[in-house]
N, C-alpha and C positions, 0 to 999 in steps of 0.2 A: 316764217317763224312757226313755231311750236305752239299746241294750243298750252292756254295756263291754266291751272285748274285751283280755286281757290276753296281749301277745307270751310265749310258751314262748322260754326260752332256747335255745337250739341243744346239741344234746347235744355235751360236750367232743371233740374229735376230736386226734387224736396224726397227724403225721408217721408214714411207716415207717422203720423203724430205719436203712437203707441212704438215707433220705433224712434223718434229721438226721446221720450221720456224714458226707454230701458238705456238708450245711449247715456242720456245726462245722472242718471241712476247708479251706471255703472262708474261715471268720470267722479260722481259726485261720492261717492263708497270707498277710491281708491284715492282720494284729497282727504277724505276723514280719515280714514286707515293712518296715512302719510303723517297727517297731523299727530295722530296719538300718539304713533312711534316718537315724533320728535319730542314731545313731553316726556312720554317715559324714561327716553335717553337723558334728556334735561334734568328728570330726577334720580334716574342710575347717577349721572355725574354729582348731584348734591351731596346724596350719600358715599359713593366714593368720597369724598372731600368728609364729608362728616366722619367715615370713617380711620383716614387718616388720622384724624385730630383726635378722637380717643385712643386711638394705639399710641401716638406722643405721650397723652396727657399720661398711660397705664403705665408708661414707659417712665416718665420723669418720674410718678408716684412708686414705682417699684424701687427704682433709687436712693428715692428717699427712704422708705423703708431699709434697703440695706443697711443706710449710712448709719437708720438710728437701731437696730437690731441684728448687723450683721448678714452673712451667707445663708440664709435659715430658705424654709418655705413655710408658707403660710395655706390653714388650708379655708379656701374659702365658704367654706360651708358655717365653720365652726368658728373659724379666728384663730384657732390652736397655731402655734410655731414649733417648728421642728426645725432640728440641725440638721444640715445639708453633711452626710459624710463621704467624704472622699477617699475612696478606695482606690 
């Protein structure tokens, strides 16, 4: 029979201290980064949504105004109304 030859494990070996504190520096900067992205996103999506809800609400109130003064525009600096004319 054949000789067998059995691999030695490699003795455990450690990082140096100043090199897992830049390691955990770097995990730990790229988990905060991560984080604040997801907040921001979190409040991009509020105001999206917030946004929606005053375009409705600008949207019904323009309506109403038609119903109660017609095809006009309004300007909103002044309040003045103007006829809408169609050419």
């Amino acid at each position: 029979m054949g000789k067998t030859y059995s691999k030695k494990a490699p003795d455990a070996k450690k990082v140096t201290k100043e090199e897992l504190k830049q390691l955990q520096e770097f995990v730990s900067k790229l988990n905060n980064a991560s984080l604040q992205i997801g907040n921001l996103e979190l409040q991009k999506n509020g105001l999206l949504k917030s946004v929606d809800i005053v375009r409705n609400n600008l949207t019904n109130f323009q309506m109403s105004l038609k119903e109660r003064y017609g095809d006009v525009k309004v300007d909103i600096e002044t309040g003045k109304i103007s006829v809408n004319i169609i050419e």
